[in-house]
C-alpha positions, 0 to 999 in steps of 0.5 A: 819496459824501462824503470821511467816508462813504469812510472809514467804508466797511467794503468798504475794504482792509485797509491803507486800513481801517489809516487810516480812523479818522484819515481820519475825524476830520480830515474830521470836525474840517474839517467842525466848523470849516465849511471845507467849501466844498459849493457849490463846483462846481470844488473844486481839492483833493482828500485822498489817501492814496498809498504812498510806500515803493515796495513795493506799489501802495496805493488812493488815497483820495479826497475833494473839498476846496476850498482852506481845507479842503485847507490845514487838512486839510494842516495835520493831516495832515502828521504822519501817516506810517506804514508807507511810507504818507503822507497829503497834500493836493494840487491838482486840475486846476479841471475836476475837479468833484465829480460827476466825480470821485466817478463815476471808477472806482477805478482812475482815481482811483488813476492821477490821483492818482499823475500829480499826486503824483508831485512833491510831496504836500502843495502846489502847486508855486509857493511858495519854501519847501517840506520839502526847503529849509527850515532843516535844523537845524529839520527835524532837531529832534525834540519827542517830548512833542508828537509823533506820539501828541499829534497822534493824541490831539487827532485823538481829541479833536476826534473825541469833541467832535463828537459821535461815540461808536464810539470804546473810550474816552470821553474823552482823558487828555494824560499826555503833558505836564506841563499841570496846569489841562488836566487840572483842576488849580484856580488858585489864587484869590489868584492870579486875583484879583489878575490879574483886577485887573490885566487891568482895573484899573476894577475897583478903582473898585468896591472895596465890590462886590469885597469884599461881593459878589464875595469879594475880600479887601483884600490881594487889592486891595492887591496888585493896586494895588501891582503896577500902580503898578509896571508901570503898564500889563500891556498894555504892555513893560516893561524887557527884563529885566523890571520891577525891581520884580518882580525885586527881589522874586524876589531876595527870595525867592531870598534867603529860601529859600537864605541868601545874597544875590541882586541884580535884577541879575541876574535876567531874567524870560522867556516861562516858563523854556523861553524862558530855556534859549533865550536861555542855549543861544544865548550859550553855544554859539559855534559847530557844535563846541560841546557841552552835557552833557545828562542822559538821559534828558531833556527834549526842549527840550534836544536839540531847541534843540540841534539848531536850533542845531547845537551837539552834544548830548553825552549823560550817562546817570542811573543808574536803579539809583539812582533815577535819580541821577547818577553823576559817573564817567558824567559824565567819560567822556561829557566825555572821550569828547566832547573825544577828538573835538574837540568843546569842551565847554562847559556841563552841564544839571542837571534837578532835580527830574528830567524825566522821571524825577522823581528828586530830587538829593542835596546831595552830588550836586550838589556833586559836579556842581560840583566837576566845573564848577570843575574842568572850566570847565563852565557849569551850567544847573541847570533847577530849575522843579519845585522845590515838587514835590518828596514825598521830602526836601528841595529844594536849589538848586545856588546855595546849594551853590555859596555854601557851597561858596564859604564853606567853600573861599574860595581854591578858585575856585569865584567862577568857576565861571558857574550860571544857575538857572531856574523857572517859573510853569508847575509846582508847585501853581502850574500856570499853564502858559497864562500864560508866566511865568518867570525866570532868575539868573545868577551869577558871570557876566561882565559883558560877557556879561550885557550880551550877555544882556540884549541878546539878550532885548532882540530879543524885547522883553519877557516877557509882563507879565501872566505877569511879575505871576503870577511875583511873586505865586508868589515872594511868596504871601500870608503868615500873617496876612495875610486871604488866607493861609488860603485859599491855604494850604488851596489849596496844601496840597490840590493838593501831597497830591492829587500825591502821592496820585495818584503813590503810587496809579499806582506802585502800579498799576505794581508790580502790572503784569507786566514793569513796573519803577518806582521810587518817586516824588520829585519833578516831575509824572512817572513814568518806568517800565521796561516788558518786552514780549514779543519778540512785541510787539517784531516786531510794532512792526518791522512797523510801523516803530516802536520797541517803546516807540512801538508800545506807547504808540500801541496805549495811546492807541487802546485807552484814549484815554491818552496817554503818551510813549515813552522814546525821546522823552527818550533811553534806554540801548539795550535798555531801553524806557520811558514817561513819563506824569504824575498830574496827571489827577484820578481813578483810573478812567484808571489802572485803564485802563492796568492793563487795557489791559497785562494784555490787550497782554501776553496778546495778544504773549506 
């Protein structure tokens, strides 16, 4: 009996049932990437499932892999632990061969297994790395945006894509992660036209092709023979900082959109702007005892470098009776209660618009925030990457707020208080994610330091051109009068309403679901709902070994083939339970789904 056969054996146990589906898909998905070896009469691996918590003997269940198969397998599986449960891939003695191997009796399958898993689950002894001697630090990070439910709703994918159909649900929604071309958003053509010139520039020998056949518009040509003459190449580095003319012209458009000065200088293009919070988490914290003011709930990149750094996370709590604003006496007591412990304090995140909240800051929030810098000698890192994506009111940087604040009060110190801005390629009507491209500014920043910065995004050599082009193209679109301007802006406009649509539509599908709380949606690509389970529910996510929030999202996952993200993942006040999903999916039908999906949830644990 093949490994997939096994899995869809209906005289399974009840715990083995619990674990068939996953065994399936993987095997499955092993089976589509041709890593199955059938010829192999001395195949050295078999998959298995074995108890790990102690509590109770479990069958193993078992199917002869070769060895590329078993590493993919292993790959797979290597987050798929639940209930004391762990599936793993180990190594067979070479006289184990299918035949025989399929004609043990349960029972002595079940004892081979156990003999050879009793050290290690997942590889043969011989490698110098294994779970319990790499870097802690990296071990302790946690990413929950790409955790257990991501994994699970690729497994699906991959499921669906092979054809398979005994599934409820016949595609997978990833509201798990702000991917907007994932999830159909269009490019923007100006934008990919100029790329593609740049990817190959023999191109441009055909000008009357590009323009008569092929519907490219002469700005679009002069644009991609601007950029090239600048970087020459997109195959090749630029300057570590990026290409001076491309910050030159975010300079530019910094200088637009906030009124006061900006120089290249002091800008640094980065690998989308989680590589530029890398670089700047790295030269702000000195040592184990340093802490970073982190808003929760939070985007996982903060906690999660955090811990790779072993700095301390010192957490300050929005207040969602405010839609999620920030109150600065929260923010002093987190401050004061950190150094109490001795721990030195040394920058704050702002995440505005928030992730994953979506709330939007008020300019008197964010001088209130840097009042609190001044004071207090706080760095802030103001992570600004949603900035177009704001449905209520007005953006503000909090670099304009700070030259203001610097105008109106020139003797209060505030030339001293250290901002670093980040954005990115990667949200806004620009949604180029794949693409890696962003940047950072700094201001009022030693220049020593800023050499200590240059230096560090030095070792990593350079941001991907290619994405440092795209970050010019967003910070100088197409302007009225300009051929290409109408498109764009029809473009634009359409993606930006069909957001807003889509977030209007999915509030107003959660103020009519029982026991769910949200409010009204600002800014970013999110939503971030309070939901109230039953007490049902939440023994029945004890059970399980999860927080009622994980067990609800995995139990949404299964049903309707979403996937969302618990609050857990983010950090959230103790007693309440959250999730956070966007709408960039197109359609309705998927929220229609979680509407259904809910309704018979809080039926079947009320």
């Amino acid at each position: 009996m093949t490994g997939t056969e096994r899995c869809a054996d209906s005289h399974t146990s009840p715990w083995e049932s619990q674990y068939a589906l996953s065994c399936h898909i993987i095997i499955t998905h092993c089976l589509l990437q041709e890593l199955f070896d059938l010829s192999n009469q001395s195949l050295s691996y078999i998959l298995y499932i074995a108890d790990v918590s102690g509590l109770a003997p479990a069958p193993p269940l078992t199917t002869p892999l070769s060895s590329a198969a078993a590493g993919c397998a292993g790959r797979c599986f290597s987050s798929i632990t639940s209930a004391g449960k762990r599936v793993g891939v180990i190594p067979v003695a070479a006289a184990v061969t299918m035949g025989q191997l399929s004609n043990q009796s349960q029972s002595q399958q079940q004892q081979q297994v156990r003999n050879m898993a009793s050290s290690s689950t997942t590889s043969s002894s011989g490698r110098r790395l294994n779970i319990d001697n790499i870097n802690p630090h990296v071990k302790a990070a946690k990413y929950a945006v790409r955790g257990e439910l991501a994994v699970k709703s690729e497994e699906y994918r991959a499921y669906l894509q092979g054809g398979l159909t005994d599934l409820p649900f016949s595609e997978v929604i990833s509201a798990n992660i702000g991917n907007p071309q994932q999830l159909d958003q269009k490019p923007i053509t100006f934008f990919r036209q100029v790329l593609s010139l740049l990817e190959n520039p023999v191109l441009l020998e055909k000008e009357d092709v590009l323009v008569e056949h092929l519907g490219y518009k002469k700005d679009v040509i002069e644009r991609a023979k601007k950029l090239l003459k600048v970087v020459g190449s997109v195959g090749a580095y630029s300057a570590s900082n990026g290409v001076p003319a491309i910050r030159q012209s975010i300079a530019d458009f910094l200088e637009r959109r906030d009124g006061f000065p900006a120089s290249q200088s002091d800008i640094y293009l980065s690998a989308g702007a989680s590589s530029g919070v890398n670089t700047l988490l790295h030269v702000v914290c000195k040592d184990s005892n340093t802490g970073i003011l982190v808003p929760i709930p939070q985007y996982p990149l903060y906690t999660a470098s955090l811990a790779v750094l072993d700095a301390h996370c010192v957490e300050y709590h929005l207040d969602e009776s405010k839609n999620w604003g920030t109150d600065l006496d929260i923010i002093k007591s987190s401050y004061e209660a950190a150094k109490a412990k001795g721990i030195d304090v040394r920058a704050i995140v702002i995440i505005n618009p928030g992730n994953p909240t979506g709330a939007s800051l008020s300019e008197s929030d964010i001088r209130s925030v840097i009042e609190f810098a001044r004071q207090e000698r706080l760095v802030i890192l103001a992570d600004e990457v949603y900035q177009t994506n704001v449905f209520i009111g007005e953006f503000v940087s909090f670099k304009k707020v700070l030259r203001t604040l610097q105008k109106e009060r020139p003797n209060d110190g505030f030339d001293q208080v250290e901002l670093a801005s980040l954005h990115s390629v990667s949200k806004g009507m620009v949604g180029e994610c794949g693409h890696r491209g962003g940047y950072f500014e700094l201001v009022n920043f030693d220049p020593d330091v800023q050499q200590e910065i240059y230096k560090f995004v030095s070792i990593m050599l350079c941001a991907p051109v290619i994405g440092q082009c795209l970050v010019d193209l967003m910070v100088n679109p197409p302007r009225p009068g300009q051929e290409s301007y109408a498109l764009y802006k029809k473009e634009y406009d359409a993606i930006y309403d069909g957001l807003k649509e889509r977030a209007t539509a999915l509030h107003k599908a959660f103020e009519q679901m029982e026991g769910v709380e949200c409010g009204s949606p600002q800014g970013s690509m999110y939503l971030f709902p309070t939901i109230n389970l039953p007490p049902k529910a939440a023994e029945a996510a004890k059970a399980e070994g999860r927080t009622p929030d994980e067990f609800y999202c995995m139990r949404l996952l299964e049903a309707t083939g979403v996937c969302v993200v618990p609050g857990s993942g983010f950090g959230q006040k103790e007693g309440s339970l959250h999730f956070r999903t966007t709408f960039l999916a197109p359609g309705t039908e998927w929220v229609g789904s979680i509407v259904k999906f809910h309704k018979e949830f809080m039926d079947k644990y009320r």
